[in-house]
CHARMM-style PDB file with segment names, atoms N, HN, CA, C and O in Angstrom:
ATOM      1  N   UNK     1      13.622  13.708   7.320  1.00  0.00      PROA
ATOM      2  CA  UNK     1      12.492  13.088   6.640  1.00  0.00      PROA
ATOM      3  C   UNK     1      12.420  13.646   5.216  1.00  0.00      PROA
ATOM      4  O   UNK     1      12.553  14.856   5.036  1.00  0.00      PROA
ATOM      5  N   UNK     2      12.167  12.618   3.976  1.00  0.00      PROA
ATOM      6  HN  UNK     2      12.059  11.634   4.122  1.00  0.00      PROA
ATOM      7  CA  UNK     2      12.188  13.125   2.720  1.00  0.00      PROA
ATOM      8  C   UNK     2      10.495  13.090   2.193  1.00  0.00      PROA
ATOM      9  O   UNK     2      10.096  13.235   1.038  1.00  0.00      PROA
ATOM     10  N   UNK     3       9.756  12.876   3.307  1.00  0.00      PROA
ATOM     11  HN  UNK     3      10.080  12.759   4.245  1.00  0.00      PROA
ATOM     12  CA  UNK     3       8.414  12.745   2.702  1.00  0.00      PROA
ATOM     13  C   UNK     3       6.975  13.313   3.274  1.00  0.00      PROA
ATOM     14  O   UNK     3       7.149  14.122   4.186  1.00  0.00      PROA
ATOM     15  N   UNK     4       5.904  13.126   3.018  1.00  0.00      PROA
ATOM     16  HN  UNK     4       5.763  12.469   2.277  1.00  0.00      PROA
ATOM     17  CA  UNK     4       4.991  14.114   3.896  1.00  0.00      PROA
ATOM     18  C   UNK     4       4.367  12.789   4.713  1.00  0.00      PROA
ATOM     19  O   UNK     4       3.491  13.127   5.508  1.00  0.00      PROA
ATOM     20  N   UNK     5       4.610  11.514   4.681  1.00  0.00      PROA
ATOM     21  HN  UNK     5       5.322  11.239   4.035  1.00  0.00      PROA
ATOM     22  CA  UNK     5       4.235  10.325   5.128  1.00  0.00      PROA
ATOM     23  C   UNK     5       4.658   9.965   6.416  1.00  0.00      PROA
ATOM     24  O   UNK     5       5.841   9.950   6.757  1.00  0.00      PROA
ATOM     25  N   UNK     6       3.511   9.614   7.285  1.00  0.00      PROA
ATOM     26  HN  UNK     6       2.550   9.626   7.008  1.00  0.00      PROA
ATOM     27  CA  UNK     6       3.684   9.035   8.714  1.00  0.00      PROA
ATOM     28  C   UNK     6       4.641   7.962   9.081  1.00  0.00      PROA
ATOM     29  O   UNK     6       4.406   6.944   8.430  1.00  0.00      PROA
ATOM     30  N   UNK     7       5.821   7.816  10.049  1.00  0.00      PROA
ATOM     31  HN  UNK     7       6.012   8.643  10.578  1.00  0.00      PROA
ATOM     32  CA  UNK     7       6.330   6.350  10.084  1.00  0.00      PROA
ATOM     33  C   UNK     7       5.717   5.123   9.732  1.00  0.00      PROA
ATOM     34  O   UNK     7       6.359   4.198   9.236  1.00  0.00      PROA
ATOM     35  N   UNK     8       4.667   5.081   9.936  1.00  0.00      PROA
ATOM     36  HN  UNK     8       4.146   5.833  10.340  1.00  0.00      PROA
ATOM     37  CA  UNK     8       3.741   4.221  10.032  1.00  0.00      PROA
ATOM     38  C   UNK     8       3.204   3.429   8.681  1.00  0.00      PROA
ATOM     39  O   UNK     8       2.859   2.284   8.388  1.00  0.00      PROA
ATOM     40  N   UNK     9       3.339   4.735   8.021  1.00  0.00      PROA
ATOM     41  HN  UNK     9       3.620   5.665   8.259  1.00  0.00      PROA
ATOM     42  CA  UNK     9       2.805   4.686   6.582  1.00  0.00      PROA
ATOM     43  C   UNK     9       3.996   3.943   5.959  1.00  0.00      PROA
ATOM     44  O   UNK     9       3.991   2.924   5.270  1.00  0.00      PROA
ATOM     45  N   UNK    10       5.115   4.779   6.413  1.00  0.00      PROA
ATOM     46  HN  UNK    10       5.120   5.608   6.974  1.00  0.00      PROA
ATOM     47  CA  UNK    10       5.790   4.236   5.878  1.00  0.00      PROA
ATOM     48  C   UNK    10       7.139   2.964   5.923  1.00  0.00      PROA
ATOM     49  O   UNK    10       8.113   2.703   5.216  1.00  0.00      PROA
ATOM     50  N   UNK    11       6.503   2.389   7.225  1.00  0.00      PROA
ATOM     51  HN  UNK    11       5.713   2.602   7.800  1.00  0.00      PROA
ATOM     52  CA  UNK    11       7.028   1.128   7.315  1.00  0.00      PROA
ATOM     53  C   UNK    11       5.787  -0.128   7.372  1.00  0.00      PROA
ATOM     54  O   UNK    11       5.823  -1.271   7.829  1.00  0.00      PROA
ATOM     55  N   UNK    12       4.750   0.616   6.722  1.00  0.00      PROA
ATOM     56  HN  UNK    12       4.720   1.544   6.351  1.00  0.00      PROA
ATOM     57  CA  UNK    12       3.981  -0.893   6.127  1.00  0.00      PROA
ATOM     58  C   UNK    12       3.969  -1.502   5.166  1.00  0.00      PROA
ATOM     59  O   UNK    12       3.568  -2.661   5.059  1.00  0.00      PROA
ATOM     60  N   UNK    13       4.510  -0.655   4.117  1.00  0.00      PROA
ATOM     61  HN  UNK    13       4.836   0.287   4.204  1.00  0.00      PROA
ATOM     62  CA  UNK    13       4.735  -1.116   2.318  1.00  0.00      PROA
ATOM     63  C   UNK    13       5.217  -2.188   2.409  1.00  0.00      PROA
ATOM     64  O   UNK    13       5.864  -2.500   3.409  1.00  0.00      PROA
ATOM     65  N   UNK    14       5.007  -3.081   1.310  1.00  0.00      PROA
ATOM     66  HN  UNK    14       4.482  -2.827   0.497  1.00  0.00      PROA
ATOM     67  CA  UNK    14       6.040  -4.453   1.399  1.00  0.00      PROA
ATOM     68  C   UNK    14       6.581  -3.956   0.166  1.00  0.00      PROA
ATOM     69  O   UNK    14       6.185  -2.886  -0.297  1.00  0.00      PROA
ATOM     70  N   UNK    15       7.777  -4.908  -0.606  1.00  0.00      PROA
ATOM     71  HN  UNK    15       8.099  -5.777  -0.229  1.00  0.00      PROA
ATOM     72  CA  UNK    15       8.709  -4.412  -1.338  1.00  0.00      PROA
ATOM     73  C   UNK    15       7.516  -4.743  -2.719  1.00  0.00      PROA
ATOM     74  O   UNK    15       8.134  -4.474  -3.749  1.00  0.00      PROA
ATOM     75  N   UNK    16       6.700  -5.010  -2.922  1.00  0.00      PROA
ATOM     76  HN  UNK    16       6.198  -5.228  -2.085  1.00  0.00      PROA
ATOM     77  CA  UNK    16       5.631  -5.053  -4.524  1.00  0.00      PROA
ATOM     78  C   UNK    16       5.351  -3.515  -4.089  1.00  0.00      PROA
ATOM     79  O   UNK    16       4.188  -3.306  -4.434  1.00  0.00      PROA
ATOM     80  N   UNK    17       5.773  -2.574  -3.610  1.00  0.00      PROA
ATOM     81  HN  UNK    17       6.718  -2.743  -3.330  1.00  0.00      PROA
ATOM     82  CA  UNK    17       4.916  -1.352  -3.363  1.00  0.00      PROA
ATOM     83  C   UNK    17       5.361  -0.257  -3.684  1.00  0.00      PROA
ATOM     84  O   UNK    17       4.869   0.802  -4.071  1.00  0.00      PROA
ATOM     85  N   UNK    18       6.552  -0.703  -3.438  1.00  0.00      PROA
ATOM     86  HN  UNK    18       6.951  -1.564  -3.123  1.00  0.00      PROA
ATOM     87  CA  UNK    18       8.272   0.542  -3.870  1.00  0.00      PROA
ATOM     88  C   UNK    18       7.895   0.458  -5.540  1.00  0.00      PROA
ATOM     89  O   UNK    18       7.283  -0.490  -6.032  1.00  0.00      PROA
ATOM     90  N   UNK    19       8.370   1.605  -6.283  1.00  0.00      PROA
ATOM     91  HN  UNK    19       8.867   2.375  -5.883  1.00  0.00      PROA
ATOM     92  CA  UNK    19       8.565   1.737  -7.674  1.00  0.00      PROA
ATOM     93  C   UNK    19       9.801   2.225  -7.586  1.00  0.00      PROA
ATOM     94  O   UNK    19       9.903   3.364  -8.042  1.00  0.00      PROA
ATOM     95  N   UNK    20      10.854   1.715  -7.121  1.00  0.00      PROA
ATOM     96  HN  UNK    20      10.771   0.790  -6.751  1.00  0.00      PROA
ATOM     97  CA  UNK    20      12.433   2.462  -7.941  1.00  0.00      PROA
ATOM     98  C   UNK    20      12.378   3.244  -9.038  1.00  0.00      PROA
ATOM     99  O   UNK    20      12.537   4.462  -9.122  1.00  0.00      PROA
ATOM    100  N   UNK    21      12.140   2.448  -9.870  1.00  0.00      PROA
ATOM    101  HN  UNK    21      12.011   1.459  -9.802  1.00  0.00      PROA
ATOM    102  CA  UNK    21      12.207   3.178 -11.453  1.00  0.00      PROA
ATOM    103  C   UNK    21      11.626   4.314 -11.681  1.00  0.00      PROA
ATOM    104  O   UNK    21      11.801   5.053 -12.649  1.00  0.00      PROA
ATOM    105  N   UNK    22      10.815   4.484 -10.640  1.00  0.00      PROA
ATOM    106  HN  UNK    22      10.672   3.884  -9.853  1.00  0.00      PROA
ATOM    107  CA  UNK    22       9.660   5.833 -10.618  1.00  0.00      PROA
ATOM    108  C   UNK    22       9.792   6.232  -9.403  1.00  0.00      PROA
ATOM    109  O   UNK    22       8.679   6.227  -8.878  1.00  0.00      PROA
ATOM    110  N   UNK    23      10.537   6.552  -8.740  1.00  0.00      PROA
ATOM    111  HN  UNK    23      11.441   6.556  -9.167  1.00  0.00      PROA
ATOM    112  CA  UNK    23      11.037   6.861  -7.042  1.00  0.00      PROA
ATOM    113  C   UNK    23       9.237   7.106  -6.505  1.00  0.00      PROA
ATOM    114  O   UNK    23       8.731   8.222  -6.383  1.00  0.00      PROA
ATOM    115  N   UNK    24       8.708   6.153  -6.319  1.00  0.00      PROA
ATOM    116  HN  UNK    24       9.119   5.247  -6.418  1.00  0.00      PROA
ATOM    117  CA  UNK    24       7.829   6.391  -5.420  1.00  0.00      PROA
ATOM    118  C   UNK    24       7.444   5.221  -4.958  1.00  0.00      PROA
ATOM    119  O   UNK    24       7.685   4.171  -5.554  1.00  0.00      PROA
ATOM    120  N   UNK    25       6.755   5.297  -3.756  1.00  0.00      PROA
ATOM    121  HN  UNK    25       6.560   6.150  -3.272  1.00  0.00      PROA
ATOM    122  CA  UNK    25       5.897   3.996  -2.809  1.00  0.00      PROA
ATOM    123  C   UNK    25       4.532   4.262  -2.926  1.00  0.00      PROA
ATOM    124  O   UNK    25       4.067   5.388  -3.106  1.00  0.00      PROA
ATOM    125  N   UNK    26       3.907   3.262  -2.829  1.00  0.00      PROA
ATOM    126  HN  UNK    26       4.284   2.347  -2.683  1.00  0.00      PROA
ATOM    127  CA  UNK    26       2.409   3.425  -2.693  1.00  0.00      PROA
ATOM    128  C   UNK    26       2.147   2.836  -1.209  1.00  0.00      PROA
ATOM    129  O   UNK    26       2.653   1.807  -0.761  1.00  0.00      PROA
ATOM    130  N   UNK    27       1.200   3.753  -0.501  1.00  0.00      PROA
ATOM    131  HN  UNK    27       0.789   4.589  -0.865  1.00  0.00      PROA
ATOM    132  CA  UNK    27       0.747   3.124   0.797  1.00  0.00      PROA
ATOM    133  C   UNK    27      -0.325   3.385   0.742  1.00  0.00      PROA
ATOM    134  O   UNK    27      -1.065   4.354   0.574  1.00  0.00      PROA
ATOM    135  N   UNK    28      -0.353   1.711   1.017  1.00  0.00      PROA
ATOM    136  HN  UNK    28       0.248   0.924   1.154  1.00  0.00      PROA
ATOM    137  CA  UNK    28      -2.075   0.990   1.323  1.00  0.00      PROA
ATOM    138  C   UNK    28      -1.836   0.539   2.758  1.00  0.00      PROA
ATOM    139  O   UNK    28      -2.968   0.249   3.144  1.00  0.00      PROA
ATOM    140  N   UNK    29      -1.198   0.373   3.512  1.00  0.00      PROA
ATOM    141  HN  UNK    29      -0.279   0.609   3.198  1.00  0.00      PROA
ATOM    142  CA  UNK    29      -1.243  -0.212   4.532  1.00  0.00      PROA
ATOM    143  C   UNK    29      -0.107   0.488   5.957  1.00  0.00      PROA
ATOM    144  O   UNK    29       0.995   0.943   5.647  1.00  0.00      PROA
ATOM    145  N   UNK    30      -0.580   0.477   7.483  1.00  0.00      PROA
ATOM    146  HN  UNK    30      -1.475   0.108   7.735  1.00  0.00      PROA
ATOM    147  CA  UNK    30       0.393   1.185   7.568  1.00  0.00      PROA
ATOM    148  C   UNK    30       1.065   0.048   8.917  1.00  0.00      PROA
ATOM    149  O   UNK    30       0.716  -1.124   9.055  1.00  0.00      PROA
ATOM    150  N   UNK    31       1.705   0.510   9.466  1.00  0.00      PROA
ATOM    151  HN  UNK    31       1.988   1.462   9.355  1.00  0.00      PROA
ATOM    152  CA  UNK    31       2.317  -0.555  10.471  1.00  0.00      PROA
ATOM    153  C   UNK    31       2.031   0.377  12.004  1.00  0.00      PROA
ATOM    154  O   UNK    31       2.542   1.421  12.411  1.00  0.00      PROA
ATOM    155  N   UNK    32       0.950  -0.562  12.616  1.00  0.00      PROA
ATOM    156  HN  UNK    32       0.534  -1.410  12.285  1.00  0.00      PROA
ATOM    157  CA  UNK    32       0.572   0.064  13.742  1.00  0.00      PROA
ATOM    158  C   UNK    32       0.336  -0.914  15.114  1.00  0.00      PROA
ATOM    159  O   UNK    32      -0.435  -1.872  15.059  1.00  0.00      PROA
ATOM    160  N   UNK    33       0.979  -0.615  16.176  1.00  0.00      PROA
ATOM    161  HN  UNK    33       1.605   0.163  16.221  1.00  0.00      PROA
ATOM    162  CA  UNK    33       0.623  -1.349  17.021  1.00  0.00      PROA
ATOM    163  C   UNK    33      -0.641  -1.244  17.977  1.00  0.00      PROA
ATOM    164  O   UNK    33      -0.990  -0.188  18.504  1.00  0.00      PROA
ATOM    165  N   UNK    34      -1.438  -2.751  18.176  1.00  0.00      PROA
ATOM    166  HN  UNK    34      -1.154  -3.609  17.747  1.00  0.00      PROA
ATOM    167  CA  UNK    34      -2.251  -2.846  18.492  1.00  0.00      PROA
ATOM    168  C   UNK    34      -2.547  -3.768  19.607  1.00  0.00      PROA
ATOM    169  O   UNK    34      -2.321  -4.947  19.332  1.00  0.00      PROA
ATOM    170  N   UNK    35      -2.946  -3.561  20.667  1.00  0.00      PROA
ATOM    171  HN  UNK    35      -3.130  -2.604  20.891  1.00  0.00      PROA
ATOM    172  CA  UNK    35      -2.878  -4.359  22.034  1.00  0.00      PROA
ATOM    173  C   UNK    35      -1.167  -4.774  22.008  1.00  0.00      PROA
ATOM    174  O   UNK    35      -0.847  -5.962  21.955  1.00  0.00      PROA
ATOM    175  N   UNK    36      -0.562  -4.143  22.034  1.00  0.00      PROA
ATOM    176  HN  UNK    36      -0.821  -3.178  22.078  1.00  0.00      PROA
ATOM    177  CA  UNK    36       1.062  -4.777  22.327  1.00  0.00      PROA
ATOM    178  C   UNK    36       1.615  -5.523  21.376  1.00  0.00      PROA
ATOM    179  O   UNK    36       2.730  -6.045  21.400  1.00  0.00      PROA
ATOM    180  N   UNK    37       0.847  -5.561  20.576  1.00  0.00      PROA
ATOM    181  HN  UNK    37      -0.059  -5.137  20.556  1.00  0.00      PROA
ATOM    182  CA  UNK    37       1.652  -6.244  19.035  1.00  0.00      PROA
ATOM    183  C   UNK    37       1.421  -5.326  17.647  1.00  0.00      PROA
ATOM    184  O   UNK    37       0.357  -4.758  17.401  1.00  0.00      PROA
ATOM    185  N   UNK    38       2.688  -5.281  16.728  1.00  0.00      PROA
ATOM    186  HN  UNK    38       3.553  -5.743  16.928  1.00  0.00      PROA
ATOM    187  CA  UNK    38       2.607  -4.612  16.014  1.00  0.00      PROA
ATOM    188  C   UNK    38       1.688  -5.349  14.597  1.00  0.00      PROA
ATOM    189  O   UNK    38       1.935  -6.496  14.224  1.00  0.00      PROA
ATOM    190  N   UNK    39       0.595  -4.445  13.908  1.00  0.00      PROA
ATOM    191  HN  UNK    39       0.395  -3.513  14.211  1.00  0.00      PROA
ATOM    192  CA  UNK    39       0.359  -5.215  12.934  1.00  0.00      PROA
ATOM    193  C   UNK    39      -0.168  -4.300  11.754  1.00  0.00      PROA
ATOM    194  O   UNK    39      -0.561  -3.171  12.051  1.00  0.00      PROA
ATOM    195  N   UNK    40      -0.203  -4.726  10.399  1.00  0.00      PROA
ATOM    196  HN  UNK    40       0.116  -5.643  10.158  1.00  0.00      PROA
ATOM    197  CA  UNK    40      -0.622  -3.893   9.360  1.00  0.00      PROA
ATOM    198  C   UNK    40      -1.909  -3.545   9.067  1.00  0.00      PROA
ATOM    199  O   UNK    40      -2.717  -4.269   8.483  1.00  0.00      PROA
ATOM    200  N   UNK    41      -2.091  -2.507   9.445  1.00  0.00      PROA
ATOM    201  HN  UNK    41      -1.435  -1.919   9.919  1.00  0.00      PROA
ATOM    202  CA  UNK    41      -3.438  -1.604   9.071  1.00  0.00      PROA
ATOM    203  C   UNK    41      -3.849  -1.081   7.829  1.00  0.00      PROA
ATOM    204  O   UNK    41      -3.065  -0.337   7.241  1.00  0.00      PROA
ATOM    205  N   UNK    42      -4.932  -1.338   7.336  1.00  0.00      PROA
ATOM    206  HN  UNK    42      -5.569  -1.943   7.814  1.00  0.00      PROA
ATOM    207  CA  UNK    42      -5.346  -0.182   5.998  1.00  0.00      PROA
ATOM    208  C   UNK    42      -5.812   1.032   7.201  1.00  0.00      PROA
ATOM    209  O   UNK    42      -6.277   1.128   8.337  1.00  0.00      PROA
ATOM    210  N   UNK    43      -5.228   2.002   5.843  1.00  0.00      PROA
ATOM    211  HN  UNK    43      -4.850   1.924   4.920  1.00  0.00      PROA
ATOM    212  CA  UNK    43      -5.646   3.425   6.119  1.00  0.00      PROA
ATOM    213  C   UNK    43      -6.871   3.877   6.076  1.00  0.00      PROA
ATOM    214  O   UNK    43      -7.677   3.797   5.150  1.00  0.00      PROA
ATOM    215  N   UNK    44      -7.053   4.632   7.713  1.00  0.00      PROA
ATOM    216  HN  UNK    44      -6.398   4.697   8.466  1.00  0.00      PROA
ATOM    217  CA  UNK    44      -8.649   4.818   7.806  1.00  0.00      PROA
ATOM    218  C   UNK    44      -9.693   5.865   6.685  1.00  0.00      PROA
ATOM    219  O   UNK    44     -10.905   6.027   6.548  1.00  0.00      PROA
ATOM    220  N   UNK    45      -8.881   6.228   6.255  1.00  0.00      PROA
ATOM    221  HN  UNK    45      -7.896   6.096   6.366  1.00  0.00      PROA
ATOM    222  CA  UNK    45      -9.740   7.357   5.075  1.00  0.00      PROA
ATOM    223  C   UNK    45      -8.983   6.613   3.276  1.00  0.00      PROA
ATOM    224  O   UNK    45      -7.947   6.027   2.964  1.00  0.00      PROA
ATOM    225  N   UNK    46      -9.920   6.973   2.714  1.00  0.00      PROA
ATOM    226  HN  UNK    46     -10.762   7.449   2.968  1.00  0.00      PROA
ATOM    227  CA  UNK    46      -9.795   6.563   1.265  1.00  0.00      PROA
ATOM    228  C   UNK    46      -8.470   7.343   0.869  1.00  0.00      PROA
ATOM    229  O   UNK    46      -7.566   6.888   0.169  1.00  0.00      PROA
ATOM    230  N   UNK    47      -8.533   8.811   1.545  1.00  0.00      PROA
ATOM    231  HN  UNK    47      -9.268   9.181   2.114  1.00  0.00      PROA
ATOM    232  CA  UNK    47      -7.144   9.925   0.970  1.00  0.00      PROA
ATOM    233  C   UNK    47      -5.909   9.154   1.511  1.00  0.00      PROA
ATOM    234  O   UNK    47      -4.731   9.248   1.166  1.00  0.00      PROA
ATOM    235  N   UNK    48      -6.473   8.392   2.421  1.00  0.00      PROA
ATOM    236  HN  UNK    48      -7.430   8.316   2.701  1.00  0.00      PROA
ATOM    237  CA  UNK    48      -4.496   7.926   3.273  1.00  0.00      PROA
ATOM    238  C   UNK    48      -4.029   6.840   1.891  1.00  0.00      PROA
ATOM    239  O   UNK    48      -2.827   6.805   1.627  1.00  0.00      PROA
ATOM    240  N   UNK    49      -4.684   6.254   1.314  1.00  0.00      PROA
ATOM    241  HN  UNK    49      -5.660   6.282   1.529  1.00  0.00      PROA
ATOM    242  CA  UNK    49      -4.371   5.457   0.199  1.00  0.00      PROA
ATOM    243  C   UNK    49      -4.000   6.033  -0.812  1.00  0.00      PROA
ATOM    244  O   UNK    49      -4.756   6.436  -1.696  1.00  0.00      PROA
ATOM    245  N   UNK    50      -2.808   6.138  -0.798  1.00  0.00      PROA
ATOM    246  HN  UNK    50      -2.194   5.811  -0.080  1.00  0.00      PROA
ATOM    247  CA  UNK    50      -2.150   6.634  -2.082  1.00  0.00      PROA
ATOM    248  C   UNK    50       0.211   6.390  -2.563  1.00  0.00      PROA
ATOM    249  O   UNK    50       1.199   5.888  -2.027  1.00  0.00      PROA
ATOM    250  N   UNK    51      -0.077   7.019  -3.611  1.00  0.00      PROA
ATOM    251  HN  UNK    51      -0.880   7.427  -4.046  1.00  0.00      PROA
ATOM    252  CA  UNK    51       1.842   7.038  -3.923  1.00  0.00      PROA
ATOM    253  C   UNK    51       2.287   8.425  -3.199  1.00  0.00      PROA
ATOM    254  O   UNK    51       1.554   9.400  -3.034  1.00  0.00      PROA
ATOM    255  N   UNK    52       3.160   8.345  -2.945  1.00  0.00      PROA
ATOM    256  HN  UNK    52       3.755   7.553  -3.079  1.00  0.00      PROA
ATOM    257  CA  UNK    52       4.493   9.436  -3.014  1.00  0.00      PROA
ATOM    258  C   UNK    52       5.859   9.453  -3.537  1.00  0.00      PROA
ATOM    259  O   UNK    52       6.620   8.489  -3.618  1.00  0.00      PROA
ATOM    260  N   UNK    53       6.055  10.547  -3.849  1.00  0.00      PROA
ATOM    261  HN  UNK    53       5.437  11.329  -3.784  1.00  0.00      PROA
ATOM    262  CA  UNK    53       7.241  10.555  -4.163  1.00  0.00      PROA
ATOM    263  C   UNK    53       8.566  10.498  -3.550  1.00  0.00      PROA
ATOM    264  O   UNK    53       9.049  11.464  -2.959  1.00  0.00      PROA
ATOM    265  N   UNK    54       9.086   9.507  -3.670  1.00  0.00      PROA
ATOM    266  HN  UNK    54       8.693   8.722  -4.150  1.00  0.00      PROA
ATOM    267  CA  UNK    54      10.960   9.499  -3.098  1.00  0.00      PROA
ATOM    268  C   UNK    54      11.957  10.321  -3.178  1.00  0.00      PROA
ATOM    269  O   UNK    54      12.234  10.583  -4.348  1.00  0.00      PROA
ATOM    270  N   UNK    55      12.580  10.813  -2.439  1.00  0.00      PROA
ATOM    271  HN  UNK    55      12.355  10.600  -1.488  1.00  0.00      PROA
ATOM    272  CA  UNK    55      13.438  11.305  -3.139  1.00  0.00      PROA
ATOM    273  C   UNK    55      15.011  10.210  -3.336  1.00  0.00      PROA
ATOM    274  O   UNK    55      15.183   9.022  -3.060  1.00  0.00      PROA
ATOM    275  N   UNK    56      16.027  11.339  -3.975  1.00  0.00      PROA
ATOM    276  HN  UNK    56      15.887  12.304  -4.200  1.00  0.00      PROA
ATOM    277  CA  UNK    56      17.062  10.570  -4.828  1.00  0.00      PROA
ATOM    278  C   UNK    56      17.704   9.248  -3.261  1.00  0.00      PROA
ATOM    279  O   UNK    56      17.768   8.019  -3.222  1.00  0.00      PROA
ATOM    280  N   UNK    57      18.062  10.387  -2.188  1.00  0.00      PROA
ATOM    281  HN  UNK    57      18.010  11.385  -2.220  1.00  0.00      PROA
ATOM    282  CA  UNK    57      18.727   9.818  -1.289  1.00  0.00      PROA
ATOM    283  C   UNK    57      17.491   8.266  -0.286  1.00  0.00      PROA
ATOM    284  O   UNK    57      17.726   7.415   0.571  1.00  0.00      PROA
ATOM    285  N   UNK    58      16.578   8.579  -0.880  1.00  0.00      PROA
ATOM    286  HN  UNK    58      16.387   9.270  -1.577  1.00  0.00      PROA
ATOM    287  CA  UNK    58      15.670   7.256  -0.128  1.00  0.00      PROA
ATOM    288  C   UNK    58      15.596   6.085  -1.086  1.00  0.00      PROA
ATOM    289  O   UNK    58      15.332   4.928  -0.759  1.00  0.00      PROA
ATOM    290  N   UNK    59      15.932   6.642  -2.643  1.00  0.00      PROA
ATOM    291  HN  UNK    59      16.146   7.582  -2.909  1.00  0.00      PROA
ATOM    292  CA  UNK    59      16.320   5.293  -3.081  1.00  0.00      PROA
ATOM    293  C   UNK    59      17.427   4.766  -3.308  1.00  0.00      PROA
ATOM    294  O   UNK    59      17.682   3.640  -3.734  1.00  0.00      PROA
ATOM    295  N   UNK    60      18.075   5.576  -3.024  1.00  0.00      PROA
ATOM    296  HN  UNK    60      17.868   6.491  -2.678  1.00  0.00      PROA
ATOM    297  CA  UNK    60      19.384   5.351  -2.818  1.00  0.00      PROA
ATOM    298  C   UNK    60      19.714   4.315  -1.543  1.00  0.00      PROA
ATOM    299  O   UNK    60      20.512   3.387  -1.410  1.00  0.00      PROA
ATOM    300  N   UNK    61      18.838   4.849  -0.782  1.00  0.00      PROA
ATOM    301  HN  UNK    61      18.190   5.603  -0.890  1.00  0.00      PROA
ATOM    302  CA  UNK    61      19.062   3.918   0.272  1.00  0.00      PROA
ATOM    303  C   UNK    61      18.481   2.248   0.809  1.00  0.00      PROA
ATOM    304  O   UNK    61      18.762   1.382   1.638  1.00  0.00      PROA
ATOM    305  N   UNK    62      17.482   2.527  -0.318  1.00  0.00      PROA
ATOM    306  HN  UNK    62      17.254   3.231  -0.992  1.00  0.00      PROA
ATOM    307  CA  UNK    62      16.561   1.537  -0.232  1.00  0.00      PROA
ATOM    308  C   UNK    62      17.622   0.265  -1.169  1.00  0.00      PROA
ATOM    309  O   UNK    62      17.957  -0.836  -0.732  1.00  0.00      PROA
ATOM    310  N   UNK    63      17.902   0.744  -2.272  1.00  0.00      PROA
ATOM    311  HN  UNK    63      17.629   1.639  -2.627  1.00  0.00      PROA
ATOM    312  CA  UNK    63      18.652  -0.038  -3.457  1.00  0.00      PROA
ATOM    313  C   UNK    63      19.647  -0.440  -2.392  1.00  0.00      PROA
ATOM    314  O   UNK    63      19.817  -1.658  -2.334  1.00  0.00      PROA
ATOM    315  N   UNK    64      20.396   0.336  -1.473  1.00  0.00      PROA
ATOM    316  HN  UNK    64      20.258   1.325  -1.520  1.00  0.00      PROA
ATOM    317  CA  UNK    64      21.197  -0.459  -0.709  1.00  0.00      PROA
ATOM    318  C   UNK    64      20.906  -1.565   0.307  1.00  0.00      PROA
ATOM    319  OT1 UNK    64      21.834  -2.143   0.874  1.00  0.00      PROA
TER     320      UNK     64
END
């Protein structure tokens, strides 16, 4: 793991959320399942809303 971010967190971003150019994501939303289906959640506290930083090898991987 390259980040302090929950799976969750971080498979809800859609791609307007990624900053390549600035290796970071912003999460507003997280991907959580609910009654047996998976669906996108906002984060229950104002602090879960925020950027982080990427590192080299996650955009690296992402660009791929």
């Amino acid at each position: 793991m390259t980040s302090a971010a929950r799976q969750g967190e971080l498979l809800g971003p859609t791609w307007d959320r990624v900053n390549m150019d600035g290796a970071e994501i912003e999460i507003s939303h997280a991907l959580q399942k609910v009654d047996s289906e998976f669906q996108l959640v906002e984060p229950k506290t104002k602090s879960s809303r925020r950027r982080i930083a990427l590192a080299n090898l996650a955009v690296s991987a992402l660009r791929r």
